[in-house]
N, C-alpha and C positions, 0 to 999 in steps of 0.2 A: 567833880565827876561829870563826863561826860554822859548825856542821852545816848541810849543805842535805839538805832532805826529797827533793828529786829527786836525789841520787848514786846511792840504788839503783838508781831507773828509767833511768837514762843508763847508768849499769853493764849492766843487761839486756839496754838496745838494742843494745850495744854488743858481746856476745856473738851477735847473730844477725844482723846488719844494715850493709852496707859503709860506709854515712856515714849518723853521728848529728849535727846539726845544734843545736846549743843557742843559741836566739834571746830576746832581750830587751833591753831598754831599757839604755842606756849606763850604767855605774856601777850596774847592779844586783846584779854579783857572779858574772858570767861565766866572767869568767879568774882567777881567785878560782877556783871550782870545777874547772875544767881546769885550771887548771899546776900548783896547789896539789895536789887531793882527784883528779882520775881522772888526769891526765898517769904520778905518783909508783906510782897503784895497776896501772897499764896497763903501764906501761914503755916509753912513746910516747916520741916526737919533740913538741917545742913550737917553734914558729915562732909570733910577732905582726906581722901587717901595721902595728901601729903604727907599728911601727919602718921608718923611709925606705928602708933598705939594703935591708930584707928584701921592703918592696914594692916596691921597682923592681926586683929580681930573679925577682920573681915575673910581673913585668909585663913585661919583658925576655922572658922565654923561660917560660912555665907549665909543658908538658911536663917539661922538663929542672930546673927547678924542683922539682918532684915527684920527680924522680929522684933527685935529689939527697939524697935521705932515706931511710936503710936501715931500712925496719920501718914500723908505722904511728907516722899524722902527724896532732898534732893543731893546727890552724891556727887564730889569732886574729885577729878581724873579718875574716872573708874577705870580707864585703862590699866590703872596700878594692879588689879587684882582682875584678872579673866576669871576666875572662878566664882564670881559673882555673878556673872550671867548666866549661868543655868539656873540660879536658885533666883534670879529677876522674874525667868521667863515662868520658873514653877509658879511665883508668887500672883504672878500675873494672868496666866491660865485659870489660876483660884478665884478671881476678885479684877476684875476689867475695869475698875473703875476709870475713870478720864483723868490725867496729872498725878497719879501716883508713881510713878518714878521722874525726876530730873536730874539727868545726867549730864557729866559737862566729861572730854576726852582732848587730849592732844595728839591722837591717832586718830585718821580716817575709820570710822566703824566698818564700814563697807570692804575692807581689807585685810583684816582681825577675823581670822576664822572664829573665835567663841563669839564675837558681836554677833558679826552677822548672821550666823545660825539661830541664834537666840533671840534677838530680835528682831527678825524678819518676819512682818505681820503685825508687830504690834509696838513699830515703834517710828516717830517722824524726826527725819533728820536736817538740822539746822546750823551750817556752817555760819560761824563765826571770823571775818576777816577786824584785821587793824581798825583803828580810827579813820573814820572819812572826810574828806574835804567839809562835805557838810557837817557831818560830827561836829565836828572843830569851830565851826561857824555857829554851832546850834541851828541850821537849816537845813530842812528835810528837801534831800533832793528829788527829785523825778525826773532827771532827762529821758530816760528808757521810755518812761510812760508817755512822754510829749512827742518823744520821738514815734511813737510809733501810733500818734493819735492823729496823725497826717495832717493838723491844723496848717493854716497860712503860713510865713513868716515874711513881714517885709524887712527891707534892711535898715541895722541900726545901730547902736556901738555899747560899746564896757568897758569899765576901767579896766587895766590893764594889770596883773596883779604879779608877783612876786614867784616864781616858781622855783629858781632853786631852793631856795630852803625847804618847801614844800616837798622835793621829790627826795630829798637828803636825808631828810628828816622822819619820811614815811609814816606811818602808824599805828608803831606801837606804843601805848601811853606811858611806861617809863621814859621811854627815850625822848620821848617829845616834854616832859615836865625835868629832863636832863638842860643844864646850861655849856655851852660851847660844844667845839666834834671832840675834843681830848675826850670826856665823860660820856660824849657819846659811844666815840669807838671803843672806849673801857667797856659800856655796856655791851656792844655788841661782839665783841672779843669773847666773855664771858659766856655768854647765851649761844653762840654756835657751840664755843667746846662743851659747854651742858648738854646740849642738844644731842649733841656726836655721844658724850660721854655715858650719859646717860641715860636718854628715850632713846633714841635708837638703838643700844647698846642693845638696851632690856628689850626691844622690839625684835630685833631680831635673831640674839641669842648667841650672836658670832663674833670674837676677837678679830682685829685687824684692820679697823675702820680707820687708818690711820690718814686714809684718799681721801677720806670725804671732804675736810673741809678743802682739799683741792677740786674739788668736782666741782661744790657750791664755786669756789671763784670763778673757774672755769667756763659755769651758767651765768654769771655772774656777766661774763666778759661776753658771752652772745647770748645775751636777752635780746628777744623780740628775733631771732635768727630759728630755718630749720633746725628740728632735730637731727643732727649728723650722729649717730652714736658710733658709727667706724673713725671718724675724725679724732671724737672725744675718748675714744677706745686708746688712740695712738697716741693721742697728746698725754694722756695720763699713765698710760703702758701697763693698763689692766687687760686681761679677757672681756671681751663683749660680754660674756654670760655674768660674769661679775659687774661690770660695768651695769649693766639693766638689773641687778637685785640693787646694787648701791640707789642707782634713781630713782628705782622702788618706793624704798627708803625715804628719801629725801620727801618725794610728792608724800609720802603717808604723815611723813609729820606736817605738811605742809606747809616745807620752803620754797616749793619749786611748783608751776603746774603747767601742764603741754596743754593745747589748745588747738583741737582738731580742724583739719582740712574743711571745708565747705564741699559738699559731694555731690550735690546735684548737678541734672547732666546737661549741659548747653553746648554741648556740642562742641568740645575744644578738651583738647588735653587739662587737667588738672592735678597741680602737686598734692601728692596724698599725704604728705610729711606731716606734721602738727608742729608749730612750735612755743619755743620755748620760753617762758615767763617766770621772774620772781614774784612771791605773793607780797612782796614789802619794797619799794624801792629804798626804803632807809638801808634796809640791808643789802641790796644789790649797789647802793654806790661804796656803802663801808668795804665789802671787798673788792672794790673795784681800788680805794684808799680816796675815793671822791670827798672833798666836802665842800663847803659853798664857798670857800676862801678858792677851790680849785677851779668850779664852775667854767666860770670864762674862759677857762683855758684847755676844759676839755675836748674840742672839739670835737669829730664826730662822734664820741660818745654821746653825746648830749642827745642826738635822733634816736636813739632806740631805746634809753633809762626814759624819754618825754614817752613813748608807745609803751614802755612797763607801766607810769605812771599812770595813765588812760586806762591799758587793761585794768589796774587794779581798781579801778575808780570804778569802772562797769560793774565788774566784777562783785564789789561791796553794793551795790544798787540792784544788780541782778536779783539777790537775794532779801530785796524789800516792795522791789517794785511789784505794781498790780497786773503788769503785763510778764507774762511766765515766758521767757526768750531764751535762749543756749547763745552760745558767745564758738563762733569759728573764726578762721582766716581765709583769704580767697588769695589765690595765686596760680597763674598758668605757667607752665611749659616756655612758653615763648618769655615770661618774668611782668607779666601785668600783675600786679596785685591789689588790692583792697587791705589796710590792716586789721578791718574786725565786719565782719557781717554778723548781728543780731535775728535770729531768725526767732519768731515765735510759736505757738502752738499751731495756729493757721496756716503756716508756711510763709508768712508775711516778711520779706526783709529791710533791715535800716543798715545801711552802709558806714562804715565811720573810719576813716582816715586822720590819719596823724601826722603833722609836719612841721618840723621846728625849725620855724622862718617866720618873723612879723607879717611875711607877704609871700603872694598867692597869687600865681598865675594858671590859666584856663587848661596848661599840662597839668598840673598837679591835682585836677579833678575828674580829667580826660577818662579815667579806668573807672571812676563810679559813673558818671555818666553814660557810657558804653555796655556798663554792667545792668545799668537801669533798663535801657535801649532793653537789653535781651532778655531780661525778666518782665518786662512790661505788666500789669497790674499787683505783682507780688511787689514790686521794689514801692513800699513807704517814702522814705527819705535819704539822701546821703548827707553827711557833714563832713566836714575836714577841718579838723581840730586845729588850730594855729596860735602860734603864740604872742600876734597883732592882737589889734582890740576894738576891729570897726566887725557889723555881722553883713558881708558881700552876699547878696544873690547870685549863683553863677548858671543855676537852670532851675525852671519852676518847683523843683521839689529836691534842689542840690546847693547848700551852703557852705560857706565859712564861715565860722565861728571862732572867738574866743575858747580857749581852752577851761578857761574858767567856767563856760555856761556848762560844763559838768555838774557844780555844786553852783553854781547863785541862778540858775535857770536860766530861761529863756522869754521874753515877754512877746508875745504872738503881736 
């Protein structure tokens, strides 16, 4: 069993806050962290609505349900039962203690009218993504926080490490304690049509979801690409207006997440599109039919599953790191673009490009550099992620880097 880098911060919450909420994507290691790693350190109560007995009792009577439990309670997929949160929020209004409810959801709360109404006020929300590089390693990452600590760096080199399997592979922990892509792709065969078949089904109460899992390929196929929904409107030969509840969907179970524009105004047109990211590259190459046997011969695919794999890596670090930053894209009119601007509470931004090429010429940093130029004391740092393995200085506070210095760091 893997360490997760969020047990502390759930610990915390969980010392000041009536209900922590821990959300994310089915099989990414949810109840793993609550029954296992906070239930055993808390001395909680564990209840799973998977279990039928436990949901119809809970659907049965919620109140008395709740009552039923001496001390706090920590409850798995409470999604299964919405009728549970009026009787959280009654229970909670009565008795404010700190970590009396732990909740674990494979639905966004924030999009669940009963969640959100209910516990709004009184409850802190903690998404839960895959296993991370560092996970994997047993090494706590920090590039976020280095990044954005403005220290020195001079140049210097890394070994050089293995990435397809890495981005094939993704992280969700069955699929990764899976041997060969046959039992891979079995798993992940399985796990979308559950997903479609079931959480979604139940989520949103409508027959006919027969597109989805063409949609997911579809995102699948332009990851790291604008959101065009008249394109994917036509490719798939739905209505727009269905077309947007389906993606809905998708982002609320969270397969899929958009990644808003950069909006500040420098004086040049700016694309306001957001785009588009899987939250797993294991599953973005499975329906793409990728495996590491195909790798080298994927050609340009391989540029834009390596910028899924970076988002998702920020993304898992976002949500540990001690510096509190939003994750945008920058892109003008004229097609300069930046692939991830980090921007912090301060307004402070770290630059991070992604390029899948051992080597690095003075174009390919030309748009962070320029970007820097115009923000002048906001811009931190830039990097441009590469899949060499020397660390190049290209301007005082503008690198190349290893892709790996994701999870093994960076030595100042």
């Amino acid at each position: 069993m893997h360490a997760r880098f969020l047990f502390e911060r759930t610990l915390a919450a969980l010392d000041d806050t009536p209900v922590v909420f821990v959300q994310g994507a089915r099989q990414c290691g949810k109840s793993t962290l609550v029954e296992s790693m906070l239930v055993p350190e808390r001395g909680s109560h564990y209840a799973t609505l998977d279990d039928p007995t436990t949901l119809n009792a809970a659907r049965n009577d919620p109140s008395g349900f709740l009552d039923g439990f001496d001390g706090d309670l920590a409850i798995d997929e409470v999604q299964a039962c919405p009728e549970l949160f009026p009787a959280i929020k009654l229970s909670v209004d009565r008795d404010r203690r700190a970590g009396r409810f732990l909740l674990t959801g494979s639905t966004n709360a924030l999009v669940v009218p009963e969640m959100a109404r209910a516990l709004v006020g009184r409850v802190e929300l903690i998404t839960l993504r895959g296993l991370s590089q560092g996970e994997l390693e047993g090494r706590r990452e920090d590039f976020v926080d280095w990044a954005f600590s403005g220290s020195r760096l001079e140049a210097t080199r890394d070994d050089p490490v293995e990435l397809a399997a890495r981005i094939v592979s993704g992280g969700y922990p069955e699929v990764l304690a899976r041997r060969g892509s046959e039992r891979r792709a079995a798993w992940f065969d399985s796990y979308v049509a559950t997903i479609v078949q079931r959480d979604i089904r139940d989520l949103a109460r409508i027959e006919g979801l027969d597109q989805l899992p063409n949609l997911l390929r579809l995102c699948a196929a332009r990851t790291g690409s604008i959101v065009n929904l008249t394109e994917l409107s036509r490719s798939l030969g739905l209505p727009q207006t269905t077309l947007k509840r389906y993606f809905a969907l998708i982002e609320t179970v969270f397969l899929v997440q958009r990644v808003p524009a950069w909006s500040a105004n420098l004086g040049k047109r700016l694309v306001r599109s957001p785009k588009l990211y899987l939250l797993d590259t294991g599953l973005a190459c499975h329906l793409q039919g990728m495996t590491t046997d195909t790798w080298k011969q994927s050609g340009a695919r391989r540029g834009p599953l390596l910028e899924n794999f970076v988002f998702a890596e920020l993304d898992k670090q976002l949500g540990w790191s001690r510096t509190r930053a939003r994750i945008h894209h920058y892109r003008t009119h004229g097609g300069e673009e930046v692939d991830f601007l980090l921007e912090d509470s301060r307004g402070r931004i770290v630059a991070v490009e992604v390029k899948a090429s051992s080597s690095l010429a003075g174009s390919d940093v030309a748009p962070i550099t320029r970007l820097a130029s115009e923000l002048g004391p906001r811009f931190v740092r830039g990097v441009a992620l590469y899949t060499g393995s020397e660390i190049v200085p290209f301007a005082r506070n503008v690198h190349a880097l290893p892709v790996s210095a994701l999870w093994r760091g960076v030595e100042p």
